[in-house]
Biopython code that builds the backbone (N, CA, C, O; Angstrom):
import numpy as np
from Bio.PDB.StructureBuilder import StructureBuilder

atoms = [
    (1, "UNK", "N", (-137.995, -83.291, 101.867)),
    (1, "UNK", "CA", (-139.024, -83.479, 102.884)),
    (1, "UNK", "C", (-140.188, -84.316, 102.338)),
    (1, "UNK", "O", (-140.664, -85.225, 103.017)),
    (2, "UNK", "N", (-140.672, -84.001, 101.055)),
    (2, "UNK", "CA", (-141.911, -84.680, 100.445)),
    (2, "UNK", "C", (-141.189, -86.448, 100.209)),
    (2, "UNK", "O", (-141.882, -87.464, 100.261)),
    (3, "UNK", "N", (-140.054, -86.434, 100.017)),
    (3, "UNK", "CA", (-139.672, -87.913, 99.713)),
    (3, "UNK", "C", (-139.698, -88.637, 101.204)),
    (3, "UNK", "O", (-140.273, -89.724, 101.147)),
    (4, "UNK", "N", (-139.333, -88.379, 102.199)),
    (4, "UNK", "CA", (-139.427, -88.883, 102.976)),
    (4, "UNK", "C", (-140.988, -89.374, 103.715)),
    (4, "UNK", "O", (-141.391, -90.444, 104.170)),
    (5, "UNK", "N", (-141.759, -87.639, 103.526)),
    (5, "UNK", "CA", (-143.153, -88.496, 103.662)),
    (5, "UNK", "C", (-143.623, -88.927, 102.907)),
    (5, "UNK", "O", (-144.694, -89.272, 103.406)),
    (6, "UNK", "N", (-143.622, -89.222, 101.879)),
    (6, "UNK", "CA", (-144.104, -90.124, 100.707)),
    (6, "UNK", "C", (-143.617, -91.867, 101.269)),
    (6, "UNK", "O", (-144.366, -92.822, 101.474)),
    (7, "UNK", "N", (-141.953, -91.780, 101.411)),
    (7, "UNK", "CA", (-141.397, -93.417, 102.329)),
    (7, "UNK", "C", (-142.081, -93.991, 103.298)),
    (7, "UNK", "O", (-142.195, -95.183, 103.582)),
    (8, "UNK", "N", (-142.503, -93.093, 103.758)),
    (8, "UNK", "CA", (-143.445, -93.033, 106.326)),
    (8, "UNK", "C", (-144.217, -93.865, 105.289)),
    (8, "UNK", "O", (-143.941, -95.063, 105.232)),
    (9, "UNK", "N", (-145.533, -93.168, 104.128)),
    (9, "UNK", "CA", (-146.979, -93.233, 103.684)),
    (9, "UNK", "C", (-146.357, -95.088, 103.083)),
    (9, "UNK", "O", (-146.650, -96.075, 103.758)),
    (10, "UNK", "N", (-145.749, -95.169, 102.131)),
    (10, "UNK", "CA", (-145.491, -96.299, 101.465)),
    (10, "UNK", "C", (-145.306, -97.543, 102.401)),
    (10, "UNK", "O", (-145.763, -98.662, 102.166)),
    (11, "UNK", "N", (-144.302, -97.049, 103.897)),
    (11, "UNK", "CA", (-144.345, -98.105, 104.562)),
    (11, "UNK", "C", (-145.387, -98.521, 105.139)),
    (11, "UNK", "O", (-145.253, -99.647, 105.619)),
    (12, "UNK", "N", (-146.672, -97.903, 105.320)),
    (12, "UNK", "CA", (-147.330, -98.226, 106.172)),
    (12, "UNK", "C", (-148.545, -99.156, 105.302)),
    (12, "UNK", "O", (-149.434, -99.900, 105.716)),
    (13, "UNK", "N", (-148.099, -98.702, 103.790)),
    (13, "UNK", "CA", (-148.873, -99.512, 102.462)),
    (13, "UNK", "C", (-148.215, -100.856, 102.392)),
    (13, "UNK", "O", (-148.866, -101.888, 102.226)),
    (14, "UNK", "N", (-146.736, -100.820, 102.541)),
    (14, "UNK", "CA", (-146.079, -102.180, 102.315)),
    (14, "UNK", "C", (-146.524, -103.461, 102.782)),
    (14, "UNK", "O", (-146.268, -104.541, 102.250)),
    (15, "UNK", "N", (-147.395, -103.213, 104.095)),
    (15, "UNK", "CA", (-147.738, -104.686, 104.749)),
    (15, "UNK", "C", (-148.843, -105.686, 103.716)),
    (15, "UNK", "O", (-148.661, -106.864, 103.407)),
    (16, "UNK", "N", (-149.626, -105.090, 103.450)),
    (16, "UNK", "CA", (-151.127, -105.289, 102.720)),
    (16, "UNK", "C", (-149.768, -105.704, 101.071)),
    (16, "UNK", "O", (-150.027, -106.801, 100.577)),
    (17, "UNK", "N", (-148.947, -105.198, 100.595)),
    (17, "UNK", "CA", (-148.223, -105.922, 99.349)),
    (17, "UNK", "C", (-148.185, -106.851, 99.785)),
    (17, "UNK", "O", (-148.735, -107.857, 99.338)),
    (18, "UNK", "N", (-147.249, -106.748, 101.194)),
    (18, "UNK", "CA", (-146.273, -107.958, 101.108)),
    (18, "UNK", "C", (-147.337, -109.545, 101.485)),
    (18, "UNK", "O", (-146.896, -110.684, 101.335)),
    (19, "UNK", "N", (-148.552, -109.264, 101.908)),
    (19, "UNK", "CA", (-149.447, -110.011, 102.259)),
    (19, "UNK", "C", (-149.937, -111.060, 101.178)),
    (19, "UNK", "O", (-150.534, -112.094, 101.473)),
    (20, "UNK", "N", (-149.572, -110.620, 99.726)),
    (20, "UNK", "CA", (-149.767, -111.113, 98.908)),
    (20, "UNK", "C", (-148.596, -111.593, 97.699)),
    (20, "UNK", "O", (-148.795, -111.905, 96.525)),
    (21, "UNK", "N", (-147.196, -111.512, 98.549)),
    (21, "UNK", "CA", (-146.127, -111.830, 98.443)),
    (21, "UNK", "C", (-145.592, -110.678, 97.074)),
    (21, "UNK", "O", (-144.821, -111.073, 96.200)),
    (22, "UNK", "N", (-146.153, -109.244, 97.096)),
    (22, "UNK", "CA", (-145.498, -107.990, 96.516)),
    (22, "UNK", "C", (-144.869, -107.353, 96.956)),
    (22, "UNK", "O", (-144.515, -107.840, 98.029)),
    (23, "UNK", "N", (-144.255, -106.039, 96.713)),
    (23, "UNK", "CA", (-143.866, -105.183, 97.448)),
    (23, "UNK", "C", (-143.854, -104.170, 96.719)),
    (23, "UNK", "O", (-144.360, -104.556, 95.665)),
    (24, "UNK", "N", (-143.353, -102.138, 96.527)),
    (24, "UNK", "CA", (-143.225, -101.289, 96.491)),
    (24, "UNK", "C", (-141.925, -100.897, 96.345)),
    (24, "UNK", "O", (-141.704, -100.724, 97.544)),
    (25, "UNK", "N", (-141.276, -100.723, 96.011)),
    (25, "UNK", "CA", (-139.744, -99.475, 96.257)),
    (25, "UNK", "C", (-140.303, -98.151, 95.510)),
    (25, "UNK", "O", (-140.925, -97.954, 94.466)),
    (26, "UNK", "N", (-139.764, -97.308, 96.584)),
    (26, "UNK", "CA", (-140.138, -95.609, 96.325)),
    (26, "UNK", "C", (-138.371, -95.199, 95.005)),
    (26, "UNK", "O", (-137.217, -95.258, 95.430)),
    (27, "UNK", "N", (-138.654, -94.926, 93.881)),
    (27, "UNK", "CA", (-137.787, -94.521, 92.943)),
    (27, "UNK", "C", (-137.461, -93.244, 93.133)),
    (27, "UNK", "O", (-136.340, -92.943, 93.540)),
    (28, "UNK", "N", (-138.413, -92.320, 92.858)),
    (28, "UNK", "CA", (-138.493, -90.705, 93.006)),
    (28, "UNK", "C", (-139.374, -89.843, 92.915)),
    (28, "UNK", "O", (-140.154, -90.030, 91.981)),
    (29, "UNK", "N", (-139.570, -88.866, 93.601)),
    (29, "UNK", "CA", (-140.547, -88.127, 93.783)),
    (29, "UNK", "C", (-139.812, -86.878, 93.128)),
    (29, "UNK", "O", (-138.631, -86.686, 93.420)),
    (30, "UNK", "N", (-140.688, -85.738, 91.961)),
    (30, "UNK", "CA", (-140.440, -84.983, 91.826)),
    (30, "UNK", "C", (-141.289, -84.073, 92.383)),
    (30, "UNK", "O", (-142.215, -84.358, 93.141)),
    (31, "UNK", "N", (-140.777, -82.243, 91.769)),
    (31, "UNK", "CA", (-140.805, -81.630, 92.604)),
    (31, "UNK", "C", (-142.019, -80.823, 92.382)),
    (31, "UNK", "O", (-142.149, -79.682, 92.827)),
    (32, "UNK", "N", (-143.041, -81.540, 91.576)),
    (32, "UNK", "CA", (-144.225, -81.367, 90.879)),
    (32, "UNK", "C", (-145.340, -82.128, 91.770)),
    (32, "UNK", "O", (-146.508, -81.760, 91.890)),
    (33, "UNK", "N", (-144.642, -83.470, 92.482)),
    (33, "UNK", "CA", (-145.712, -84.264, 93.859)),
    (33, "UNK", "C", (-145.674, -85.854, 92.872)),
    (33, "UNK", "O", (-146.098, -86.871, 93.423)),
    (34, "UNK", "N", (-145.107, -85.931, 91.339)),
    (34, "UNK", "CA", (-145.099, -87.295, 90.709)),
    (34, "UNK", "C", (-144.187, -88.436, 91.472)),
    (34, "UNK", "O", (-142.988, -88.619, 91.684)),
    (35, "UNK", "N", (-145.216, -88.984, 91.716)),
    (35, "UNK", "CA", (-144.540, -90.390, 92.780)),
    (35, "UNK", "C", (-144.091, -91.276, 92.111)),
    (35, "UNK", "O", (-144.945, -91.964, 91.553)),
    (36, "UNK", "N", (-142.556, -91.671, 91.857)),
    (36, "UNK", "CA", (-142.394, -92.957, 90.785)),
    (36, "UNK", "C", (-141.652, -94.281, 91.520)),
    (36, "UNK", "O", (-140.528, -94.309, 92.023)),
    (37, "UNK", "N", (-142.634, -95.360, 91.421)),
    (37, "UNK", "CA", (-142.532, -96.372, 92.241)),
    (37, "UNK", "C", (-142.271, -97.643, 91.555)),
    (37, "UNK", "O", (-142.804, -97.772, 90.453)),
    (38, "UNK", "N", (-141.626, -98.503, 91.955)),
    (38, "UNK", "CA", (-141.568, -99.611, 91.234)),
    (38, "UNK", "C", (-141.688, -101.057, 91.925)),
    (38, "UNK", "O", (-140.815, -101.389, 92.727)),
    (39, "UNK", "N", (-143.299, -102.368, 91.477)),
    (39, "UNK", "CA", (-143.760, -103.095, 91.975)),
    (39, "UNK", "C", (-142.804, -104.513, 92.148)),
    (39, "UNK", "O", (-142.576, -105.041, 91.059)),
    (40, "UNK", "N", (-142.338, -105.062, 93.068)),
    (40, "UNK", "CA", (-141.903, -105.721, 92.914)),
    (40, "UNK", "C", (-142.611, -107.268, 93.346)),
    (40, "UNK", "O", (-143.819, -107.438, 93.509)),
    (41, "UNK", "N", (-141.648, -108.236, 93.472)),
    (41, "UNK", "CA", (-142.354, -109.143, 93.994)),
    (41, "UNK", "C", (-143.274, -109.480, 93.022)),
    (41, "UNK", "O", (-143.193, -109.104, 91.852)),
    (42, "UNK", "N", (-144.469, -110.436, 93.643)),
    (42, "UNK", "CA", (-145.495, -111.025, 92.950)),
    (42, "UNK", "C", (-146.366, -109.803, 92.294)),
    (42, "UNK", "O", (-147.405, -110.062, 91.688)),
    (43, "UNK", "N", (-145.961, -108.650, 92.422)),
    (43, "UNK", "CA", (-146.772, -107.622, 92.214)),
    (43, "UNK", "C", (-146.292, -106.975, 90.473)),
    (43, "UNK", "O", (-146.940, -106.338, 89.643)),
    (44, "UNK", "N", (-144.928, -107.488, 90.476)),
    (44, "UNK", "CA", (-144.244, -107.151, 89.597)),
    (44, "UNK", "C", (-144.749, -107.974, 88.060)),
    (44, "UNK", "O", (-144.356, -109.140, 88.106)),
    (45, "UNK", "N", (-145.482, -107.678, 86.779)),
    (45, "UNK", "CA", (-146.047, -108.407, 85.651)),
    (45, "UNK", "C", (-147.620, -108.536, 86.362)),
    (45, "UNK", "O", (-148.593, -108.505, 85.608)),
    (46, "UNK", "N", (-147.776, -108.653, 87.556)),
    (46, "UNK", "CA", (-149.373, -108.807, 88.079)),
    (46, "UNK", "C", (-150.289, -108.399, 87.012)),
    (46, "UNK", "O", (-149.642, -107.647, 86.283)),
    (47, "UNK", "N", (-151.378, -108.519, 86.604)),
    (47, "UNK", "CA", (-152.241, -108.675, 85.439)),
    (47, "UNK", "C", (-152.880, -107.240, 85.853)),
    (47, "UNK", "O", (-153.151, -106.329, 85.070)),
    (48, "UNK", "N", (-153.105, -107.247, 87.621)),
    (48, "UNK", "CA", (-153.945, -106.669, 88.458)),
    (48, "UNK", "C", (-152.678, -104.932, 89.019)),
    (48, "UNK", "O", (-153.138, -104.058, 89.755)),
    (49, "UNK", "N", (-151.277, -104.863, 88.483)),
    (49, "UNK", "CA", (-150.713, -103.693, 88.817)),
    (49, "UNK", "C", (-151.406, -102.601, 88.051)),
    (49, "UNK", "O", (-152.205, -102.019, 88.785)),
    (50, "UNK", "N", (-151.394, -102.419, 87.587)),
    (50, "UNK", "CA", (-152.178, -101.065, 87.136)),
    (50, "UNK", "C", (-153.159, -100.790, 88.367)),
    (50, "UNK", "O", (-153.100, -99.758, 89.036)),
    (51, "UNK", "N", (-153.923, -101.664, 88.556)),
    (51, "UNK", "CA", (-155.242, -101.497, 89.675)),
    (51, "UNK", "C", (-154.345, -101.016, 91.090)),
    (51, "UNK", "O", (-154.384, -100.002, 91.786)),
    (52, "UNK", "N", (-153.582, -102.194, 91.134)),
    (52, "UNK", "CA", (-153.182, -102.018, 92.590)),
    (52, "UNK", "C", (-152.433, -100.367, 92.829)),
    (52, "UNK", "O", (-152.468, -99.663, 93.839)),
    (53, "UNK", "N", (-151.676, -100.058, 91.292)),
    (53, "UNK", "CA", (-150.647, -98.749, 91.392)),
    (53, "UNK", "C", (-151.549, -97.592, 91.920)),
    (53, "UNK", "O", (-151.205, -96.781, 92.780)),
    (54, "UNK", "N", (-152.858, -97.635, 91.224)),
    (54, "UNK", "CA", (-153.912, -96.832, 90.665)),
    (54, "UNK", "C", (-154.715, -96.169, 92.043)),
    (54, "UNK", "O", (-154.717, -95.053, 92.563)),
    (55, "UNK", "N", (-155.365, -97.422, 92.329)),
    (55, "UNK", "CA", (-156.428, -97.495, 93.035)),
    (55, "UNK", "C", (-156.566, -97.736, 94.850)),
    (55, "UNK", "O", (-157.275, -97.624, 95.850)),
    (56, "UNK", "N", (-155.298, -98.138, 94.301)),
    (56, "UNK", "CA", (-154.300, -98.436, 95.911)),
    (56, "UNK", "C", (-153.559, -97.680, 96.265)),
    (56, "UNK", "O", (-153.975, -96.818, 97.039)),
    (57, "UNK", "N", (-152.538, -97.670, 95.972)),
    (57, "UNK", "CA", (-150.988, -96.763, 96.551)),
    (57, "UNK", "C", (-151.499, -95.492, 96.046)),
    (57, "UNK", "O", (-151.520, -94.793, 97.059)),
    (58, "UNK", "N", (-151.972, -94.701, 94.958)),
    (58, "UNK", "CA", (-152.000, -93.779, 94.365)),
    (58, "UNK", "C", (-153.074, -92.781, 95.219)),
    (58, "UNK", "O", (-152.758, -91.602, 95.380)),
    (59, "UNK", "N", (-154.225, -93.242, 95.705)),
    (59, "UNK", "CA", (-155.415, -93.167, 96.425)),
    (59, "UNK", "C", (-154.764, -92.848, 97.850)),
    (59, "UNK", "O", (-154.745, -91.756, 98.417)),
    (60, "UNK", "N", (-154.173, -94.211, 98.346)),
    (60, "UNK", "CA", (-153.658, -94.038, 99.774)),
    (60, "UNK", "C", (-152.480, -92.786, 99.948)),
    (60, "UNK", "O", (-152.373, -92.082, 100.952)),
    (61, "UNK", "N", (-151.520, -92.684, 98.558)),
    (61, "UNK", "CA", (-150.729, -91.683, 98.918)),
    (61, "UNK", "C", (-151.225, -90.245, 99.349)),
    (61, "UNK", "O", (-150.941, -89.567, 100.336)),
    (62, "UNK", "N", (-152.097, -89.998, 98.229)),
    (62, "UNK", "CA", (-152.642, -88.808, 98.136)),
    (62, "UNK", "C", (-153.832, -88.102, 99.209)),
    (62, "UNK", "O", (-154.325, -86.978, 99.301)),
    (63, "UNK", "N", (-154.022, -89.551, 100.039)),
    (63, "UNK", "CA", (-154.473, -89.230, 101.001)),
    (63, "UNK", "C", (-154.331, -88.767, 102.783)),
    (63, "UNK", "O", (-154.933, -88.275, 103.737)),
    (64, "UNK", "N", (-152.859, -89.447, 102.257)),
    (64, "UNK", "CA", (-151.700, -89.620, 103.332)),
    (64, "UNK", "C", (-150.258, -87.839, 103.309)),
    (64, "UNK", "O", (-149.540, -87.149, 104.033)),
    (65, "UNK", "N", (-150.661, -88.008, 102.091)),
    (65, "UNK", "CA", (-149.318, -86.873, 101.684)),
    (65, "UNK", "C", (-150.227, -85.710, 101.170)),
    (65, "UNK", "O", (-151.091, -85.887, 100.311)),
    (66, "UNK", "N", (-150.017, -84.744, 101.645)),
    (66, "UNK", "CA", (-150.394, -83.479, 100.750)),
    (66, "UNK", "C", (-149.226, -82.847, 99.584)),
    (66, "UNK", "O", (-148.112, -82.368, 99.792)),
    (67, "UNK", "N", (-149.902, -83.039, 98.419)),
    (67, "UNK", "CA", (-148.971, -82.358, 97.026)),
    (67, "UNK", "C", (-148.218, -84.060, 96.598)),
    (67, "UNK", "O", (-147.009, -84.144, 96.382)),
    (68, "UNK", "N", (-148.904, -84.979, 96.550)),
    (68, "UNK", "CA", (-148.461, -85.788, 95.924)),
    (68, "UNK", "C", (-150.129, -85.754, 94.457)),
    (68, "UNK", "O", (-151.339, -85.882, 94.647)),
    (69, "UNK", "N", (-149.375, -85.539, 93.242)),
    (69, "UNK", "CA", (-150.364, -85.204, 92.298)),
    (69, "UNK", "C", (-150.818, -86.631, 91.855)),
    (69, "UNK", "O", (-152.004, -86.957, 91.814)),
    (70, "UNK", "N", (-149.595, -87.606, 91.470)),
    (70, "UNK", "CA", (-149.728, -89.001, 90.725)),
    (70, "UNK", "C", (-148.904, -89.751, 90.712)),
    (70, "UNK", "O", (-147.723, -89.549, 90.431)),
    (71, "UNK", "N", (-149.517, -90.936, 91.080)),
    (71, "UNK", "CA", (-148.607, -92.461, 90.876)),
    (71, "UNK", "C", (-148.522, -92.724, 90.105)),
    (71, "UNK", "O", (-149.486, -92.964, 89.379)),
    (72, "UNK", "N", (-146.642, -92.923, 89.565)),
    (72, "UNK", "CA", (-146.397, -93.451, 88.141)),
    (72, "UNK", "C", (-145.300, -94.986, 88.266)),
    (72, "UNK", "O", (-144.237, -94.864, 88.876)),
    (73, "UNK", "N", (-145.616, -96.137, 87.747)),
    (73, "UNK", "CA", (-144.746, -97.323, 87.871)),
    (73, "UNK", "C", (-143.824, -96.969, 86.873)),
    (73, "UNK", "O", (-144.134, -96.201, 85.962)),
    (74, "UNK", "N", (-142.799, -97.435, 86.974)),
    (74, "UNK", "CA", (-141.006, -97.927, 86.486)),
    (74, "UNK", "C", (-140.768, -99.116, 86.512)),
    (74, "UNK", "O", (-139.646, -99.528, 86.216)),
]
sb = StructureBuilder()
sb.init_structure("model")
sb.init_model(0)
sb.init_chain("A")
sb.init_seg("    ")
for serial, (resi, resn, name, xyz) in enumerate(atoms, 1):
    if name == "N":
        sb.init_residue(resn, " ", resi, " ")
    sb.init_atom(name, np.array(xyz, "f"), 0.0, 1.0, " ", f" {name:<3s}", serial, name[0])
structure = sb.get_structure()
């Protein structure tokens, strides 16, 4: 159930990546709320992923999902 709303939350993050020619894939969510995602696209080596993982997706998830603890990249 938490993976799926974690997918709804990510898609609705995906537009604002892809705007800047990135994207997101959802890897796995454990059963602790650790979100493990991996940046693709122009987002992928970005100087600026850490920020975007961090401050962006990580922020928006947790605001979107209840019991998501932390965004981790792969």
């Amino acid at each position: 159930m938490l993976k799926e709303t974690v997918q709804t939350a990510l898609n609705e993050i995906r537009p604002a990546l892809q705007a800047d020619g990135g994207d997101v894939e959802l890897v796995d969510v454990s059963e602790t709320g650790v979100v493990k995602v991996k940046l693709t696209g122009a987002c992928r080596g970005c100087p600026m992923g850490v920020q975007t993982l961090k401050m962006g997706i990580e922020q928006q998830l947790k605001a979107k999902v209840p019991g998501v603890s932390e965004v981790v990249g792969v």
